[in-house]
N, C-alpha and C positions, 0 to 999 in steps of 0.2 A: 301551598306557595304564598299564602298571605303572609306582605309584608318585607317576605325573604327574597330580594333579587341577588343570587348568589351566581360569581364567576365557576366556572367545573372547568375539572382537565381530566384527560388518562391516557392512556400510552402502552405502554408496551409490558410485559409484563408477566410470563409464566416459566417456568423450566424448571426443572428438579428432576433426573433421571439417576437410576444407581445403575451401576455398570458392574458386573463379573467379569474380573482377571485372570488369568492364568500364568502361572510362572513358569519359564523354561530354563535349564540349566545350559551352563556353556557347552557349546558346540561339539569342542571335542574331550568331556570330559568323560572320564573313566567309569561305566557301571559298578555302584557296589553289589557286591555277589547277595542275594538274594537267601533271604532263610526261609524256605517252607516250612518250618514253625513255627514263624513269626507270625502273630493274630495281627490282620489288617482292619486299622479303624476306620469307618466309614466316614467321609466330608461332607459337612453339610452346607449346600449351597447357601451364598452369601443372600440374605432379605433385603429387600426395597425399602429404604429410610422414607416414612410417613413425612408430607408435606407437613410444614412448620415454619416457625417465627424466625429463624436462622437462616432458612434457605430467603425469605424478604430480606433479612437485614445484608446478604452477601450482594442481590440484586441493587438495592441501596447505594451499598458500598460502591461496587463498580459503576452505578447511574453516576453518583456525587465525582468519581473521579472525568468525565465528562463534562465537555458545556451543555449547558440546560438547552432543552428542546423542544420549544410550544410545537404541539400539535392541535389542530381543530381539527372539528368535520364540516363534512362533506352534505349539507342537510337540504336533499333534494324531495320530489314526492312531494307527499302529503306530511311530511315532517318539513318541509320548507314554510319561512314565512306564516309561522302560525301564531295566531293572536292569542292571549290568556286566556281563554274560553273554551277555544279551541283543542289546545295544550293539556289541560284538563277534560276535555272530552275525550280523552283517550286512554285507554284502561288497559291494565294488562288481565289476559285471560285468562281465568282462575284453572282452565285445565289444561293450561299449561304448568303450572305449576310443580317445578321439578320433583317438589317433597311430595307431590297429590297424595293423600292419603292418611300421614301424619294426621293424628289428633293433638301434637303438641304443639306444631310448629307448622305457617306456611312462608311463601316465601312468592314478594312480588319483582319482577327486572322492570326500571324506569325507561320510557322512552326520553329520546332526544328532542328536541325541538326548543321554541320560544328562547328562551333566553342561556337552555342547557345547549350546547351545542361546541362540547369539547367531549370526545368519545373515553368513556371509560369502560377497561375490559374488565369481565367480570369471568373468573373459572367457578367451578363447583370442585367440591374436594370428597369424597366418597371410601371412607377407610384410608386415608391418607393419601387419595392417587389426586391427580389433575386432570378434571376434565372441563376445556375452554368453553363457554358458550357462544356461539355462533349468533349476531344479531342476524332478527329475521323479523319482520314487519307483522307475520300474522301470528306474531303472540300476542296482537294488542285489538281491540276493537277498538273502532271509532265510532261518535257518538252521531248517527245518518242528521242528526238538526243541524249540526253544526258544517259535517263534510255532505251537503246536498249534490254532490258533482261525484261522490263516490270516494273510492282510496285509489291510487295509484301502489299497488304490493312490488310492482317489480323493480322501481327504482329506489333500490338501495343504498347503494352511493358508499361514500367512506364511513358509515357511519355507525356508533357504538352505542351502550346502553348510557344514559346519563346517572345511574346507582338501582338502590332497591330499596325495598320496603320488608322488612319482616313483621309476621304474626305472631299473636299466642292467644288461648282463650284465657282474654286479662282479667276479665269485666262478670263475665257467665261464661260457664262451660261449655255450653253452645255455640259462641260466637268466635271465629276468630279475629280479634281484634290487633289493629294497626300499633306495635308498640314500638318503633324505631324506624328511620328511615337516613339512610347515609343518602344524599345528593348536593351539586354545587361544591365546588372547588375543596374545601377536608373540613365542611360540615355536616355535623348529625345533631339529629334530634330523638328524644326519647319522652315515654309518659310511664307512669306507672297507673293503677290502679285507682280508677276515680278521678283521675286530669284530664287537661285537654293539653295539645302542645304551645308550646309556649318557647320560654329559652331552648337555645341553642348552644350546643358545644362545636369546637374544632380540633383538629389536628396537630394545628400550629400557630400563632398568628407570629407575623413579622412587622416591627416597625409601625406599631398601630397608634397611633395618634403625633407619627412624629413631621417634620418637616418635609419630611423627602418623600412621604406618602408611604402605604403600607404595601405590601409584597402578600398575595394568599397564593401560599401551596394551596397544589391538588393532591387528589387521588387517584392516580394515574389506574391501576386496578386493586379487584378484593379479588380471595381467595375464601368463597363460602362454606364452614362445611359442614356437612350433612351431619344432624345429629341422632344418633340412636334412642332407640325406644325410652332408654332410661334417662337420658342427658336431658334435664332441665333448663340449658343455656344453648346458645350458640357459639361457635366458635368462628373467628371472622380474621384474617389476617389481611392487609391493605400496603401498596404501595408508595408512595408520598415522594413528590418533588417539586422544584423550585428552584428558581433562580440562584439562591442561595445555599440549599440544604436539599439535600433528601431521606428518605427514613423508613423504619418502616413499624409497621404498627401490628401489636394483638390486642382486640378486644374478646374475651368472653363475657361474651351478654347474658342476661338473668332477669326475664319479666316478672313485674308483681308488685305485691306493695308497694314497693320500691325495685325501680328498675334500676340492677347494676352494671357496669359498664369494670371488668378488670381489665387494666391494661395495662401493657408494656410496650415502651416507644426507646426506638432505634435512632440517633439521628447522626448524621456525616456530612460538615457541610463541606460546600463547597469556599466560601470563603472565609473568612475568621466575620465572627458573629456576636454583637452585644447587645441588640434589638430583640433576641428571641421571647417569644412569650409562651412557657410551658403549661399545656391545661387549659389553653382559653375556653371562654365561658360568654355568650354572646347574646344579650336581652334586650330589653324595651321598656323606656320608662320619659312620659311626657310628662305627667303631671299626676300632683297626692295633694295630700292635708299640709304639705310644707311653704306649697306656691300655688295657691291655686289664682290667684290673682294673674298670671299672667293668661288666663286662658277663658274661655267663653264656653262655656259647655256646662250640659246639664247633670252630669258624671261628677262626681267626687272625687275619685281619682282614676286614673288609666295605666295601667303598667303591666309587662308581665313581672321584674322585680320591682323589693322597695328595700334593698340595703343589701351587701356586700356583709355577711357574715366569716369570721376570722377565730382559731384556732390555734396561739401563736407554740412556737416552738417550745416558750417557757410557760404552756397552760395558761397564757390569757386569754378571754373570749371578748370579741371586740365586736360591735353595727356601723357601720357607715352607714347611716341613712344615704338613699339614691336624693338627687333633688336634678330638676331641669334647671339648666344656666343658660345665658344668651352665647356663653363664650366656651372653648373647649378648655373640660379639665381634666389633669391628670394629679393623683393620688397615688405615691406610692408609702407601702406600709413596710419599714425593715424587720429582717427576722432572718431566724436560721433554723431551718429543719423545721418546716412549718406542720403544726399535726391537720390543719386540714383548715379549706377557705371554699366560699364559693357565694352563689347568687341566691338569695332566697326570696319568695313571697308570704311577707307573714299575716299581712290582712286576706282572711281568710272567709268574711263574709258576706254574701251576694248585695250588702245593705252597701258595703264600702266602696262598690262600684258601679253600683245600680244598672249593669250594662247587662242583659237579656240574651243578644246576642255572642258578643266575646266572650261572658263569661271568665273574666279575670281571677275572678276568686278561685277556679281551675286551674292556674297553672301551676306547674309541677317549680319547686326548687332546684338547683342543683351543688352538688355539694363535690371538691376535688379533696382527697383523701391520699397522701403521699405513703406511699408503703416500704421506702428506705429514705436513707438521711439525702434531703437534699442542697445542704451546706446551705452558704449567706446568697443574702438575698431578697429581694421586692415581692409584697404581694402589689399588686398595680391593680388599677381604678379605673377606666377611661370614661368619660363621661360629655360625650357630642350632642349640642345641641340640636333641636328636634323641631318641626312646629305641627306635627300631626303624631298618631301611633302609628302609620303604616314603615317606619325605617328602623331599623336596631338601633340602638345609639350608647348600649352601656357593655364595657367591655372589661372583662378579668383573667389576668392569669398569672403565674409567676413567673419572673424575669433573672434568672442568676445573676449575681454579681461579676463572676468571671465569664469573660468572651470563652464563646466556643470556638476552637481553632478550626480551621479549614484542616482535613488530612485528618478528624480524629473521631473516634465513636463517644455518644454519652446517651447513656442507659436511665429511664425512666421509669418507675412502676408507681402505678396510684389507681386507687376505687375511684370508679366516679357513677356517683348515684343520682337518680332521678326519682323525687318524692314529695309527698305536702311538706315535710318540716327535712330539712338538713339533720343525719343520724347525729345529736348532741344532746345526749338526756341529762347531763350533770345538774347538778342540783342547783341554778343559779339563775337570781330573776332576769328577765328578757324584757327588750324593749315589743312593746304590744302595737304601741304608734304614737308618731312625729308629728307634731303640729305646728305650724308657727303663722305670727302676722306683728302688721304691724302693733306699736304699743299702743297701751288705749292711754296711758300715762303720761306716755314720753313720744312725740310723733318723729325723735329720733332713735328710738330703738326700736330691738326686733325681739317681741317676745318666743319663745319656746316653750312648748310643752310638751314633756315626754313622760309618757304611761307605762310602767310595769307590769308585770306579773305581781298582784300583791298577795297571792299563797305563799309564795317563799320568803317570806318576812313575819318575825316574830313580833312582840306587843311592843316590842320598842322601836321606838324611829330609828333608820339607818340615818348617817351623817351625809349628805352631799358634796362631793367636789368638783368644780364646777372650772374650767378651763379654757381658756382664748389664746391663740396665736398673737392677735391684735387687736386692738380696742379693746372694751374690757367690760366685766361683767355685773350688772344692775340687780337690783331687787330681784329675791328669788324666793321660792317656800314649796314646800312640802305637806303636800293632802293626800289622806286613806280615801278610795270611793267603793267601801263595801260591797254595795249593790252592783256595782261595775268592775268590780274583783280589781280594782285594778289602785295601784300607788304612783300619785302623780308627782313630778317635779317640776316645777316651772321659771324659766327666770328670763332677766331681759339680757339682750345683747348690743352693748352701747360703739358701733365703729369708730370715732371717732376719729376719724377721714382714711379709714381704713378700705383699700378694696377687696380683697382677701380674708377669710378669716377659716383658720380651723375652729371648731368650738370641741370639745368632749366634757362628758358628766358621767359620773361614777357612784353608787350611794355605798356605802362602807358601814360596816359594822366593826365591835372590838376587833375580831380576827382578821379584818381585811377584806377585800368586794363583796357584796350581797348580789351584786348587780351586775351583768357583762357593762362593758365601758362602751357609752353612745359617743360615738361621733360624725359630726356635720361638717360640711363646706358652706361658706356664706359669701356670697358674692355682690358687688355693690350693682354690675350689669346684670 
């Protein structure tokens, strides 16, 4: 919970039954005379259709054609009125654990309280059937330092699970280690192998940096299911609504290396929609090597990202460096049928953040990976000023160009991976790290410094191109730093009463880029 104060919902949320028919013929009609030689084939009684992504997206449907319906709870007990400490003293019971036994897979139910305190139902799904679970207070221990007056078990109240946590042995065989946790309004988080958590994914976002303020659906319930001996993933089906929309969602999960998230999203809004943001992507980032000047700290940089990586529909590979501003910005990138975008951390060494505790060079990338065409469109940027690491403040997703009608379905599929580096091996040099400051030359410009990968470059120098929105671009040059593996570019950047500025940098060889294309925002606040 560091960090993440997230709003949570849930609501209402199970059914699927198959029903055997029988037909009868009219009343008064006429028997045909019977052949006792005729071979009678036996009927086979009709099967129970296995819970699925269909039977969410029909609940959906019929939710969307409804006005929206905040529910809260009810959070009496010892689930009332509980401090952050507290909140976290409370555990759920490892023998409760409905999978007990699995060595693949376990599986934790979140309590309510602190700041969760909108009830989400959660079923369990077992060979395709549904079975609800029942909140009940003594799945959970509480930690005696904190409740010294004891638990109150019997007051219940209105009140639901606020999500879960699944397992896997990620890390050692031995251990079942925490690899996802869905909780708070349709956010999830995931790690793979070797991270710690960090960014965060959502469900949906609405409206997120705009005037009118943002709108977050929930997830009203999951539908968990049991996986068999051979199933390497989990299968996980989820609820979603909102003011706006409602949906519904499949993730199959896949811990490891890289944690993958396949999903398919349903969505139906309720009223026609231009705001929507598909695949958000939701991080942290105060301060790098770009601004360190505006902050006081003994840390080189603090982040869990440091650039918006971009995969455009026509095979361009794009970095937005992240940078803290005093003011909100938004970034939008056009494209169509985007092959893949998302948040990554690419300083990756415990030097570049000297923090012991956090552990920044830990955190996992995330990468959104679209698995059908998903026409024109924005990758978007949002970037809220901060003045600590405890708040999210960098936000991604994709935003279609066409409104979504109120009264209509639109269909979603995409990977989305959690890992040290975004799955993109092409053969093309990357930005390593962003530097900038004032000039030692010019005390009105702003130099830059951007470092490559210099294995992907031959004995001859790529050409530089170097680009402004506004004002415009100074003295620049090009150094190898063998011992540093790395190819640097550097130039100044002159505003000339500019407050805004895109800048981008590209190095080029005869055939065209050596280099994905660096781009920055430059702000004069």
């Amino acid at each position: 919970m560091h960090r993440r104060e997230f709003v949570i919902s849930a609501g209402a949320a199970f059914a699927a039954v198959s029903a055997l028919s029988t037909g009868f013929g009219p009343a008064n009609a006429q028997e045909a005379p019977v052949d006792p030689s005729a071979a009678t084939e036996p009927v086979e009684p009709a099967t129970a259709k296995p819970f699925g992504f269909e039977d969410v997206a029909v609940m959906a449907n019929e939710l969307a054609a409804k006005p929206y319906a905040y529910r809260d709870s009810d959070l009496v007990g010892s689930f009332a009125n509980l401090t952050y400490d507290q909140y976290r003293g409370i555990r759920f019971r490892r023998d409760r654990d409905p999978w007990l036994g699995s060595r693949d897979f376990a599986l934790d139910l979140l309590p309510p309280g602190a700041i969760f305190h909108e009830p989400v139902d959660v079923s369990l799904v077992d060979e395709g059937v549904v079975i609800p679970v029942k909140f009940d207070p003594h799945m959970f221990e509480f930690d005696p330092a904190l409740f010294p007056d004891g638990v109150d078990y019997e007051a219940i109240g209105n009140m639901g699970f606020s999500g879960f946590r699944l397992r896997a042995p990620l890390n050692r065989p031995d251990v079942m280690d925490e690899f996802c946790v869905f909780q708070g309004a349709s956010y999830f988080r995931a790690v793979a192998r070797g991270t710690l958590y960090g960014i965060s994914a959502r469900g949906l976002a609405i409206g997120t940096g705009s005037p009118e303020g943002e709108e977050f659906p929930l997830f009203r319930g999951f539908w968990i299911h049991k996986p068999s001996e051979q199933d390497r993933s989990v299968l996980i089906h989820a609820l979603l609504d909102s003011r706006s929309v409602a949906g519904a969602f499949e993730f199959r999960v896949t811990p490891g290396a890289e944690t993958v998230f396949d999903t398919r999203v349903a969505l139906f809004p309720r009223q026609d929609m231009s705001n929507a943001g598909i695949a958000p992507l939701t991080s942290m980032y105060w301060f790098g090597p770009t601004d360190r000047t505006r902050v006081d700290d003994y840390r080189p940089a603090v982040h869990d990202s440091d650039g918006l990586q971009m995969l455009t529909g026509g095979e361009q590979r794009l970095w937005r460096v992240l940078s803290g501003h005093n003011t909100l910005q938004i970034s939008a990138f056009m494209d169509q049928d985007p092959l893949g975008f998302g948040l990554a951390q690419r300083a990756r060494s415990f030097d570049a953040y000297q923090d012991a505790e956090a552990r920044y060079e830990k955190r996992p990338s995330a990468w959104i990976a679209p698995q059908d065409g998903w026409g024109k469109g924005t990758v978007t940027l949002v970037e809220i000023p901060v003045q600590n690491e405890f708040n999210d403040n960098i936000v991604s997703f994709w935003q279609p160009v066409d409104v979504l009608k109120a009264g209509e379905r639109y269909d979603f599929n995409y990977l989305l991976s959690f890992s040290p580096e975004p799955p993109d091996s092409a053969p093309i040099a990357r930005v390593l790290e962003t530097m900038s400051g004032q000039s030692v030359n010019n005390p009105a410009a702003r130099s830059y410094v951007i470092d490559y990968d210099l294995d992907l470059f031959g004995a001859d120098d790529p050409v530089p191109q170097i680009r402004t929105s506004s004002g415009s671009i100074g003295h620049s040059y090009l150094l190898r730093l063998p011992e540093q593996g790395r190819m640097r570019l550097a130039f100044e950047y002159i505003p000339e009463g500019a407050k805004l500025a895109d800048l981008s940098a590209v190095l080029n060889g005869p055939e065209g880029p050596l280099s994905e294309t660096w781009i920055a925002r430059w702000t004069r606040e």
